[in-house]
C-alpha positions in Angstrom: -13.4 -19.4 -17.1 -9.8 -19.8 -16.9 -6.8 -18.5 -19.1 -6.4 -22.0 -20.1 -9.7 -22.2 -21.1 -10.1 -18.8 -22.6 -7.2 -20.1 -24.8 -8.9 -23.4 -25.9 -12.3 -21.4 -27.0 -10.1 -18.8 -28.8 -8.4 -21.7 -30.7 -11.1 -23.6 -31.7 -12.7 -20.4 -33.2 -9.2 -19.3 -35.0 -9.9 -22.9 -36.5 -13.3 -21.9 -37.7 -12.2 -19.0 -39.1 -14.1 -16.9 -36.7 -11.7 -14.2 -36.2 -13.7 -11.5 -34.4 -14.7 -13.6 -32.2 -11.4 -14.9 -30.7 -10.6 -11.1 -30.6 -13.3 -10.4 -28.1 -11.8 -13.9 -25.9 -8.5 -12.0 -26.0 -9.8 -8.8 -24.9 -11.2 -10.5 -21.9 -7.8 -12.2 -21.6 -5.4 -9.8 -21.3 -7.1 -7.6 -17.9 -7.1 -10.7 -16.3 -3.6 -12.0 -17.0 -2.3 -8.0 -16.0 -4.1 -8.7 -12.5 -2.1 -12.0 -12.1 1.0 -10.4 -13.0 0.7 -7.9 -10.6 -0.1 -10.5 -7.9 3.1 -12.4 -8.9 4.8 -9.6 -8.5 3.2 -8.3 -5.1 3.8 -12.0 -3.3 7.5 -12.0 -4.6 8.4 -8.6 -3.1 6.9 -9.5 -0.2 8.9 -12.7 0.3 11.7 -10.2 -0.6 10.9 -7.8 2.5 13.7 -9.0 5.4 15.8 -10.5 3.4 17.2 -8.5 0.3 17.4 -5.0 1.9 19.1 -5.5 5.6 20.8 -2.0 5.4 19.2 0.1 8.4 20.0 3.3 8.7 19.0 6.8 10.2 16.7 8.7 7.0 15.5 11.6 6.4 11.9 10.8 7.1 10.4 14.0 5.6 12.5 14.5 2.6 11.4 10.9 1.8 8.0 11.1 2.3 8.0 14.3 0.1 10.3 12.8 -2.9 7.7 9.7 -2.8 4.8 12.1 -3.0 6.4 13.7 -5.6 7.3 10.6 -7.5 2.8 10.2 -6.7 2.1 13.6 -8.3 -0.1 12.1 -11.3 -1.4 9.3 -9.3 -2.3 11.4 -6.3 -4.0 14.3 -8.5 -5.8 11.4 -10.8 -7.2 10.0 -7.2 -8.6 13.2 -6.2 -6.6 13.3 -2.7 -5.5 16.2 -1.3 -2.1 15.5 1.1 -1.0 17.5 4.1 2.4 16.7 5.4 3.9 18.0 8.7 6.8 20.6 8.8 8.7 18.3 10.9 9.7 14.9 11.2 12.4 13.1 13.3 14.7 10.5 11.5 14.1 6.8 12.1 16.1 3.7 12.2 14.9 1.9 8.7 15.8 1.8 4.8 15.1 4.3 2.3 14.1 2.1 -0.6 11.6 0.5 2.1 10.1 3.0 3.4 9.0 4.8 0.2 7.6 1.5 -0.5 5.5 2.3 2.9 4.5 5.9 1.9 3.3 4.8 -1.6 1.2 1.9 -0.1 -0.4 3.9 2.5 -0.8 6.8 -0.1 -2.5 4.3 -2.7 -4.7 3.0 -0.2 -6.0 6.6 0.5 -6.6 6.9 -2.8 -8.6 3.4 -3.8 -10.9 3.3 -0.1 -10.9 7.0 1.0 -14.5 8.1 0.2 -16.2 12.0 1.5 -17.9 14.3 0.2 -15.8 16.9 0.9 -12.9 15.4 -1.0 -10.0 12.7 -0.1 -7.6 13.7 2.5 -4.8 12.2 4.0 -2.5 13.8 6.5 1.0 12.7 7.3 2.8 14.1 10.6 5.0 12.1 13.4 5.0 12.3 17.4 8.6 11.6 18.9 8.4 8.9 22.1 11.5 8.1 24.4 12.7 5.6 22.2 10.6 4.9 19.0 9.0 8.0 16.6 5.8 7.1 15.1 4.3 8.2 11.8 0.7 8.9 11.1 -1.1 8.2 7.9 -4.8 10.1 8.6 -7.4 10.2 5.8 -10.9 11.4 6.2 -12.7 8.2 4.9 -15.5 6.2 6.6 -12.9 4.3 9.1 -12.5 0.7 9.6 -14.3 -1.3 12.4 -12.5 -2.8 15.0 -13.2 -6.2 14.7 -11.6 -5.8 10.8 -8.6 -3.9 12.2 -6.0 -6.6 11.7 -7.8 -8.2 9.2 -6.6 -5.3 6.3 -3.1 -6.7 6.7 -3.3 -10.4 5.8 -3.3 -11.7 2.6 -6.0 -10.6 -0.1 -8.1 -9.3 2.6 -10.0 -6.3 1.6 -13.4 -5.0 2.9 -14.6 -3.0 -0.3 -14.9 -5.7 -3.5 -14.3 -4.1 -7.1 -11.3 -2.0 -6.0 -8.2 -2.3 -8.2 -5.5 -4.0 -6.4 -4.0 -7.0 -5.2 -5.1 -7.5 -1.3 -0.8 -7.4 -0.8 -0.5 -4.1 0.1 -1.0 -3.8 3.1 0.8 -7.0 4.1 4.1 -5.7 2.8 3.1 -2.6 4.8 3.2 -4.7 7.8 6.0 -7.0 7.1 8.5 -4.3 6.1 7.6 -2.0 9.5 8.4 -5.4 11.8 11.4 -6.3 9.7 12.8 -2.9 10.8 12.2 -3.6 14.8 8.8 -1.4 14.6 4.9 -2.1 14.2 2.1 -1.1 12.7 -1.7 -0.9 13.5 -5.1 1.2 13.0 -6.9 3.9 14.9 -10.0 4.2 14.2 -13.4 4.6 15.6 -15.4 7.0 18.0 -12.0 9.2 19.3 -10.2 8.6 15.8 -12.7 10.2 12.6 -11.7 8.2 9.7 -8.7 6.0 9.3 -5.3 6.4 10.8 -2.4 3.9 10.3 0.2 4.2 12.9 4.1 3.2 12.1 6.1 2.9 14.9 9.9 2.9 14.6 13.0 2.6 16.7 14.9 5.6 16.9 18.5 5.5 15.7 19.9 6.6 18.6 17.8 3.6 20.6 19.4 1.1 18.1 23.2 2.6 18.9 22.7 2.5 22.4 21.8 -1.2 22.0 
């Protein structure tokens, strides 16, 4: 049933004078609206991703990723996920608004699909190339198969049904890392336990010399 229609029952029983029961319609209402709102809002910051934040400049990947987490806490410690991050990270050409949009997406993600018995984990650490760093996002979950690989990062795609969520995520995730002259992609499968997303970024000094 739609909202519209949810609306038309609930009048016609106001008119009856049947009270509880348009109470009970607008119970189911109102989860279903929140969900929309939060889709509205996911598709509008991702049409927003290239256009309204152009700044690009060299951050602090580490203290980033740690404010974010902090921001997390409650969210993380709700979820159950335990996170290791890496002592050291090299700086990378991007923005910092963006890319704490990046860590909590990846972070919540962990949280809503990771799934072991011994507990969540997701480990965050970087490897420094010739001219682009990359930053790992490893959990400990039951991995993705290759053949759904790129499918996690189009629109409402998600492999497990009845998770919270909007299927955006990980789109913004992807737009945001290409916007920035990087890319993104999974590793996963017999040599890689569990999930890993890969973000590869250009380094500042590749962007100067350019």
């Amino acid at each position: 049933v739609t909202s519209m229609g949810y609306i038309g029952m609930m009048k016609d029983l106001a008119s009856e004078g049947n009270s509880d029961e348009a109470m009970k319609k607008i119970d189911r209402l109102e989860p279903s609206n929140v969900r929309m709102n939060h889709l509205i809002s996911d598709l509008l910051e991702l049409g927003r991703v290239g256009r309204t934040d152009q700044e690009r400049v060299a951050i602090d990947t580490a203290a980033v990723i740690k404010q974010t987490l902090s921001l997390m806490d409650e969210k993380i410690r709700e979820g159950g996920l335990n996170v290791d991050i890496a002592e050291n990270f090299p700086p990378v050409f991007s923005n910092e608004s963006r890319f704490m949009q990046l860590v909590e997406n990846l972070t919540t993600n962990a949280i809503k699909y990771v799934q072991n018995d011994d507990g969540k984990k997701l480990k965050i650490f970087a490897e420094e190339l010739e001219s682009d760093v990359r930053i790992y996002f490893q959990d400990n979950g039951p991995g993705i198969p290759e053949e759904h690989q790129e499918r996690v990062f189009g629109l409402f795609n998600r492999l497990q049904t009845g998770k919270d969520g909007t299927g955006v995520g990980l789109s913004i995730v992807r737009k945001i890392v290409n916007s920035y002259g990087g890319k993104v992609w999974i590793q996963s499968g017999k040599d890689h336990p569990g999930a890993t997303f890969v973000l590869q970024f250009p380094k500042p000094t590749s962007q100067v010399q350019k």
